[in-house]
C-alpha positions in Angstrom: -9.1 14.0 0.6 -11.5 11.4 -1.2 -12.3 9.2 2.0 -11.3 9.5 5.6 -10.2 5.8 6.1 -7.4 4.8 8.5 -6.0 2.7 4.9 -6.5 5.5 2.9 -5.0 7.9 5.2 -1.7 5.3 5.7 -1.0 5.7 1.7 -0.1 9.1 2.1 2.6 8.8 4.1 4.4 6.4 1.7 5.7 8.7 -1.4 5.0 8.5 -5.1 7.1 5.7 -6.5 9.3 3.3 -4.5 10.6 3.3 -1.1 12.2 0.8 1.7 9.7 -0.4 4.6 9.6 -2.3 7.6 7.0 -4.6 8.3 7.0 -7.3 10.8 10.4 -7.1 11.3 11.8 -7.4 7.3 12.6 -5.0 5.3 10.1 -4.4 1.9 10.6 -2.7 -1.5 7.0 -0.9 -1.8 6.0 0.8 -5.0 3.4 2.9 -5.1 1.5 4.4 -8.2 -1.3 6.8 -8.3 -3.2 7.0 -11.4 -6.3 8.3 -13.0 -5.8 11.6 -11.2 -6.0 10.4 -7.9 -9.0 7.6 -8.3 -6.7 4.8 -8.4 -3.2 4.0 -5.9 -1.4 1.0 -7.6 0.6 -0.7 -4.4 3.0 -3.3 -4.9 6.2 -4.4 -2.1 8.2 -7.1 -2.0 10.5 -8.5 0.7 14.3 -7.7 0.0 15.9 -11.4 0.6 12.5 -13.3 1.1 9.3 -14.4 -0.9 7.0 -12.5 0.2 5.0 -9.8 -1.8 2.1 -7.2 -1.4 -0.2 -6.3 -4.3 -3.6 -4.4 -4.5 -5.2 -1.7 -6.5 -7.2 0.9 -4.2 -10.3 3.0 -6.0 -10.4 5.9 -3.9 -13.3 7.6 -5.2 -15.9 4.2 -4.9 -17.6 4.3 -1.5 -15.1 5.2 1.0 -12.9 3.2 -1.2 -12.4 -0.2 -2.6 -9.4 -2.3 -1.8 -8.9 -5.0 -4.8 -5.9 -6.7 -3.6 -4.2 -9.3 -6.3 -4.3 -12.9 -5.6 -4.3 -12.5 -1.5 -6.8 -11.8 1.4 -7.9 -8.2 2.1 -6.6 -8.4 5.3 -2.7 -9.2 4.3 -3.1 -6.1 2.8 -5.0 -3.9 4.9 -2.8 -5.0 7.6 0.6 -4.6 5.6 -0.5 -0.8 4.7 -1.4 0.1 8.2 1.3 -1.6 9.8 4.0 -1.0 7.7 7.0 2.0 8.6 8.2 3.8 6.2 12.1 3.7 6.5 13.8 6.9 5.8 17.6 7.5 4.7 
């Protein structure tokens, strides 16, 4: 493990690609890409049947890692990552 971050640590449960989560009762499409051999998790969800969306890229090698979310406070998705169950079928 890069960093020992309570974020960082979250994005592991969530698997390579896409997958269903719940968050704040609503149900999200998350996608989630790691690239650059690690140094970079691409995360993207959307709400099924609403507006909203989640979008960041996370540097895990800077620091203890660097959160650049896309067009949206830091906490909406700090708090969407570590809040956020994944649902299994």
């Amino acid at each position: 493990m890069m960093n020992d971050t309570p974020f960082y640590n979250k994005l592991h449960i969530f698997p390579e690609g896409v997958c269903e989560v719940w968050y704040q009762n609503r149900r999200y499409l998350l996608r989630k890409n790691t690239q650059l051999k690690g140094k970079l998790i691409k995360i993207y969800a959307e709400e099924l049947g609403g507006n909203d969306f989640i979008s960041g890229n996370y540097y895990v090698s800077l620091s203890n890692g660097i959160l650049k979310p896309c067009e949206m406070p830091h906490e909406k998705v700090i708090r969407f990552i570590l809040e956020a169950q994944l649902l299994t079928a």
